[in-house]
C-alpha positions in Angstrom: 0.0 0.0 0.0 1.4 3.6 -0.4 2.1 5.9 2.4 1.4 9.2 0.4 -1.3 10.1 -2.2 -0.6 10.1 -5.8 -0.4 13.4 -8.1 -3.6 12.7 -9.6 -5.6 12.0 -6.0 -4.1 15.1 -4.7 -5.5 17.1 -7.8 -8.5 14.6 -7.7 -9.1 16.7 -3.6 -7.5 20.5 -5.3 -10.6 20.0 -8.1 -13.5 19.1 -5.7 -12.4 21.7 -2.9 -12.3 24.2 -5.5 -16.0 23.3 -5.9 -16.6 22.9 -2.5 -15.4 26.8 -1.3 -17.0 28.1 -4.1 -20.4 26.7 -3.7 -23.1 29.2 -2.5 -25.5 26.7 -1.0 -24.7 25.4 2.7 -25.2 23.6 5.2 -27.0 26.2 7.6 -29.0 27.3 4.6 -31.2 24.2 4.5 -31.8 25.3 8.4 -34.3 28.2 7.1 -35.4 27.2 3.7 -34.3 23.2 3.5 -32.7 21.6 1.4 -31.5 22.9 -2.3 -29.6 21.1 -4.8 -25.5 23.0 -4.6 -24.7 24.7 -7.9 -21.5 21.9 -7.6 -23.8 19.1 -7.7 -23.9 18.9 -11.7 -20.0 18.7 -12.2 -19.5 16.6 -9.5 -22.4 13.5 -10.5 -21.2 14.5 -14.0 -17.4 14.4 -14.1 -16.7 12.5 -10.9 -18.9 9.4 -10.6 -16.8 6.7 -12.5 -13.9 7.3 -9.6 -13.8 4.1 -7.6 -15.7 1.9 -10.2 -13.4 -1.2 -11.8 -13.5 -1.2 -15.8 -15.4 -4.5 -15.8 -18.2 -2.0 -14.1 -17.9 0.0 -17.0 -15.8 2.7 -14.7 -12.2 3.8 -15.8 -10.6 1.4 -13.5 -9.4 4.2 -11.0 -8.6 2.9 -7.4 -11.3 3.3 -4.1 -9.2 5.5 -2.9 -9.6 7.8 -5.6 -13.6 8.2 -4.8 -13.0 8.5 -1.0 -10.2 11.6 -1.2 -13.4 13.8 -3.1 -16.0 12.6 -0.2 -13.5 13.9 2.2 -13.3 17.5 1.2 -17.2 17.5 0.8 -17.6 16.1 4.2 -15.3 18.8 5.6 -17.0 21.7 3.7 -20.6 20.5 5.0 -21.6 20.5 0.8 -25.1 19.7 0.8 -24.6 17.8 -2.6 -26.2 14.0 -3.3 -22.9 13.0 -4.8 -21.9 10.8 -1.6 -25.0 9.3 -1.3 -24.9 8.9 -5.5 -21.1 7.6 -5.0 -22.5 5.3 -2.3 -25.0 3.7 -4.4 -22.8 3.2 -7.5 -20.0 1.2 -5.3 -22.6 -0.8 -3.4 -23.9 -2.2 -7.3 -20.4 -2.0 -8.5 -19.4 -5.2 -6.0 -20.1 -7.7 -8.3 -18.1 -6.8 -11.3 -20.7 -6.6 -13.3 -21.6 -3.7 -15.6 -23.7 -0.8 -14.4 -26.0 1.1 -16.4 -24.3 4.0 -18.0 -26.9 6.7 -17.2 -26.1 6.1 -13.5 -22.5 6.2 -14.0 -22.9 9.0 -15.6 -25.0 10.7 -13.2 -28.0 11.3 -15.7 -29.9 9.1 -13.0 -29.3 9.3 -9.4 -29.2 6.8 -7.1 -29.3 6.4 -3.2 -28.5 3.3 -1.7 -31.4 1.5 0.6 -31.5 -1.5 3.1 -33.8 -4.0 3.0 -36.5 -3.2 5.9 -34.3 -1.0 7.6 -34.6 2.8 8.6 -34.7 6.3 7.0 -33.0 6.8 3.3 -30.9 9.8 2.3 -32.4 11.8 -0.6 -35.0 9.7 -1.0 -36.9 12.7 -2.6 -34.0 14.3 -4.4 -33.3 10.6 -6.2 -34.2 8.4 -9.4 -33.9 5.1 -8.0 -32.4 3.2 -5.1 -29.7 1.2 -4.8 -31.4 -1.5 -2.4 -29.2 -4.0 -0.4 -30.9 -7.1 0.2 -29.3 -10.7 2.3 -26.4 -11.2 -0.4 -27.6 -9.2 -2.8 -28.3 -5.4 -4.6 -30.7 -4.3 -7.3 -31.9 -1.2 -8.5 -35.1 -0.2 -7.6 -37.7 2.7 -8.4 -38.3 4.7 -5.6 -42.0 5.2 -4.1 -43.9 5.5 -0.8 -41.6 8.2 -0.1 -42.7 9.5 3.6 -40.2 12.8 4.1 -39.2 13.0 7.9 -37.5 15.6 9.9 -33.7 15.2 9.7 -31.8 16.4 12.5 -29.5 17.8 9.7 -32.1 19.6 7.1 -28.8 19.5 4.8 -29.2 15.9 4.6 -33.0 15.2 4.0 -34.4 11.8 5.0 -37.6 9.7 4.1 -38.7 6.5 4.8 -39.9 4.5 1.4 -41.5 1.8 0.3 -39.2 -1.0 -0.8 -39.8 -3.1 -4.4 -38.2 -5.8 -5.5 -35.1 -4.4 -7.3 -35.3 -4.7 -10.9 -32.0 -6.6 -11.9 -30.2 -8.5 -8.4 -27.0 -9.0 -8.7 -24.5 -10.9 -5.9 -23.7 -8.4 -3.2 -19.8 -8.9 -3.5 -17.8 -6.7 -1.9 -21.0 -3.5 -2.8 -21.4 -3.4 0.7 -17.6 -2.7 2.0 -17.3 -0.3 -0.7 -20.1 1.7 0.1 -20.0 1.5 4.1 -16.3 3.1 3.1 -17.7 6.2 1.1 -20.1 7.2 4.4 -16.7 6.9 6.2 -14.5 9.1 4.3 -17.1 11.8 4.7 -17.4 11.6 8.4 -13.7 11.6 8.1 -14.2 14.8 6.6 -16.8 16.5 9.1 -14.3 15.5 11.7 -11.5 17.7 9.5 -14.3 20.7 9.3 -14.9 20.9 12.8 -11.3 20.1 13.7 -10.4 23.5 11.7 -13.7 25.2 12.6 -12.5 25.0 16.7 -8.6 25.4 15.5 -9.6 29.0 13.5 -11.4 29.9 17.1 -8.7 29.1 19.1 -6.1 31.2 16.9 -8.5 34.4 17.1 -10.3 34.2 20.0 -9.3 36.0 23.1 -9.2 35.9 26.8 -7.6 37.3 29.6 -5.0 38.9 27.2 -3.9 35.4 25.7 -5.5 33.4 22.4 -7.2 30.9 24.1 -5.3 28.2 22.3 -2.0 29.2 24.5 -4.2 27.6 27.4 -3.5 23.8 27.7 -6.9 22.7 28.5 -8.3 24.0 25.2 -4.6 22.7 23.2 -5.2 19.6 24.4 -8.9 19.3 23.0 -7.8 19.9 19.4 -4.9 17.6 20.1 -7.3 14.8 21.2 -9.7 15.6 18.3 -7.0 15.6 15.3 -5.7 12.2 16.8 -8.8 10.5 16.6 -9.4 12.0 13.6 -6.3 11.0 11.7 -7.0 7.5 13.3 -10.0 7.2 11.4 -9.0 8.7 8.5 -5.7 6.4 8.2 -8.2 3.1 8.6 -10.5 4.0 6.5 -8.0 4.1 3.6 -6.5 1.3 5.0 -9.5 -0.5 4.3 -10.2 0.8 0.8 -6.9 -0.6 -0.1 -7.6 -4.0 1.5 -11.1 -3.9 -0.2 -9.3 -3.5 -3.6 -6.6 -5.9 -3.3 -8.9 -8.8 -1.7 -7.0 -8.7 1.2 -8.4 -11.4 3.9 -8.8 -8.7 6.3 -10.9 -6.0 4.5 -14.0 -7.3 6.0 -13.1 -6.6 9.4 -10.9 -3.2 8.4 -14.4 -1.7 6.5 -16.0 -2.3 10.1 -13.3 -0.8 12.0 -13.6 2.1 10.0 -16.6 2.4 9.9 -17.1 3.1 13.3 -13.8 4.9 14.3 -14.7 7.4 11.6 -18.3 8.1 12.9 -16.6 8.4 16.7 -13.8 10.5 15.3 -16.3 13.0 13.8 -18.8 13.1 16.8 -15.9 13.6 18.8 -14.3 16.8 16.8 -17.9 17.7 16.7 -18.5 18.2 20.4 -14.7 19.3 21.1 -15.3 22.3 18.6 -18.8 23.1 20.5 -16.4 23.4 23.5 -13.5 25.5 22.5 -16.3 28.0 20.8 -17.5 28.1 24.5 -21.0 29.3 25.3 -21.1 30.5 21.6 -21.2 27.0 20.8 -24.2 26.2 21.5 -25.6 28.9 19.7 -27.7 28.5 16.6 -25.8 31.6 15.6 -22.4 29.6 15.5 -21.5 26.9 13.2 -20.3 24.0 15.3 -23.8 22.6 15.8 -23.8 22.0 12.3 -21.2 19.6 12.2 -22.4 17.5 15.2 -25.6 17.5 13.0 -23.9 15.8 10.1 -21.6 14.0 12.3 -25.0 12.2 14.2 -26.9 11.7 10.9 -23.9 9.7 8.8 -23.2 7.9 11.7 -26.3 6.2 11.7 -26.0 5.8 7.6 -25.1 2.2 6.5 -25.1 0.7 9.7 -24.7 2.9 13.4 -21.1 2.7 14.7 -22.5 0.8 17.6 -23.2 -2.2 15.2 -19.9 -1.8 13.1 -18.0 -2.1 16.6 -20.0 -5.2 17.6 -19.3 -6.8 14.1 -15.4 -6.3 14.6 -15.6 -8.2 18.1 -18.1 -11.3 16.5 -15.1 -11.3 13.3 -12.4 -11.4 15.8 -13.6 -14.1 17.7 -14.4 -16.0 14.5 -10.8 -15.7 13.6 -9.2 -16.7 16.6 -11.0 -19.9 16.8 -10.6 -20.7 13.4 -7.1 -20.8 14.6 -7.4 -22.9 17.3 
C-alpha cells in the first residue's frame, strides 16, 4: 500500500475543494429554507462518478481511494450535494463486477443506496432510483412510498420508502464494504471541518490577554480531536486498499472504520462546540452543524454501535478458526 497520495488524487481533492469553497448553498441554509440542490452538484455526478468503479463496471478502472479523497473534502466543507449518497450507491452495485448502467455512471440518474426493511433513506426525494441491499444481494429499484421526515441535519434530507423488489439482483460482493467506506470518508471529513472550525477559534479568540489556544486545556482538545481523527481517517484508507486488493482482512478493516470514523467525527464535533464556549451552543455559530452531520452519517449504513459489535463477532471467529 502507499504511504502518500498520488499526483492525480491530490488534484483529484485540489478539483473538488475548489468546488466545494466556491459553492453558494450550505449547510445552515437548508436550516431556514431546506434543502436545495448546490450549484456543484452537476460537475460533481457528471465528471466525478466513474472514480472508484473497476473497468469490468464500465468505470475507468481508477482505485477506491480515488472516490473516497473527493467525499473527504465534501464532508469537511458541510456541501449539501447527493454526490456521496450517489457515490454510495454506485460502489454498493459496482461489487459484483458486473456492468452498471451507463446513465447512473454518468449521473443522468441518481441513485441512493437503501437497506432492505431498515430505517430512513438519504435523498430519498431528491433521487431516481435506489440502490437496495438485500441478504447477499443489490438491485436497483424505483423509488415510491416516499414519507419525508424531519432530519436532525435539514442539509441531509431523510424519508422513509417503500421498498420493491429491485429490478435486476446482482450478488452483493464486496458492494457493501465499498459503500459502508464512502459514508466513512465523509465523516472523516466532518471531523476535519470541525477540527479547523475549533482550531480558526482558538487562533483568534481571546481571553484574559492570551489566544485561548495558548491555554493547555483547550490545546489539548484539538490535540485529542485531530488524533482520533487521523486514526480514522488512516483506517479508512487502509480498508479501501484491502477492499481493492482482496486482502483477507478488508472485511473486518471496512467495520473498524466504519465506526472509528463516525466516533472521530462526533468527537471533533463536540470538542469544537467546547472551545467556541458558550457561543457554541448557539444556533448563531456553526459547530452545531457539524455535530448535526456528524450524528446523521453515523447512523447511515449501519450505526457505529453495530460496526464495533461486528469487529468483536469477526475477531472471535478468527481466533477460533485458529485454534
Amino acid at each position: 500500500m502507499r504511504a502518500t497520495f498520488t499526483q492525480e488524487q491530490l488534484e483529484i481533492a485540489k478539483t473538488v475543494r475548489s468546488l466545494a469553497e466556491g459553492e453558494g448553498v450550505t449547510a445552515r441554509d437548508a436550516l431556514e429554507s431546506g434543502w436545495q440542490a448546490p450549484a456543484c452538484d452537476g460537475p460533481l455526478l457528471d465528471d466525478f462518478g466513474l472514480l472508484g468503479v473497476s473497468e469490468q463496471a464500465g468505470g475507468i478502472g481508477s482505485d477506491l481511494v480515488d472516490l473516497l479523497v473527493a467525499v473527504e473534502v465534501l464532508g469537511e466543507h458541510l456541501v449539501p450535494s447527493r454526490f456521496p449518497a450517489h457515490a454510495a450507491a454506485v460502489q454498493l452495485l459496482s461489487g459484483a463486477g458486473g456492468p452498471l448502467p451507463e446513465d447512473v455512471l454518468a449521473g443522468e440518474r441518481v441513485l441512493t443506496p437503501a437497506m432492505d426493511g431498515a430505517g430512513l433513506v438519504r435523498y430519498a426525494a431528491q433521487a431516481d432510483g435506489l440502490a437496495v441491499l438485500l441478504p447477499g444481494r443489490v438491485g436497483i429499484a424505483p423509488v415510491e412510498g416516499v414519507v419525508a421526515r424531519q432530519s436532525l441535519d435539514p442539509s441531509v434530507p431523510l424519508s422513509d420508502v417503500t421498498l420493491t423488489e429491485p429490478v435486476k439482483v446482482t450478488p452483493a460482493g464486496t458492494g457493501p464494504w465499498r459503500a459502508t467506506l464512502v459514508v466513512a470518508a465523509e465523516l472523516c471529513g466532518v471531523a476535519q471541518g470541525a477540527i479547523d472550525l475549533a482550531a480558526e477559534q482558538a487562533r483568534t479568540r481571546e481571553q484574559f490577554g492570551r489566544v485561548i489556544g495558548s491555554y493547555q486545556g483547550v490545546a489539548f482538545q484539538l490535540a485529542d480531536a485531530a488524533t482520533v481523527r487521523k486514526a480514522a481517517w488512516d483506517l479508512t484508507l487502509y480498508a479501501a486498499w484491502a477492499v481493492d486488493n482482496g486482502r483477507p482482512d478488508a472485511e473486518i478493516q471496512v467495520h473498524a472504520a466504519k465506526a472509528a470514523a463516525g466516533r472521530a467525527a462526533v468527537f471533533a464535533a463536540e470538542r469544537c462546540i467546547q472551545v467556541h464556549g458558550g457561543m457554541g451552543i448557539t444556533m448563531e455559530a456553526d459547530p452545531h452543524l457539524f455535530l448535526r452531520r456528524a450524528l446523521v452519517l453515523d447512523a447511515v449504513l449501519g450505526a457505529g454501535s453495530w460496526h464495533r459489535r461486528r469487529v468483536g463477532t469477526l475477531r472471535v471467529r478468527a481466533r477460533q478458526a485458529q485454534s
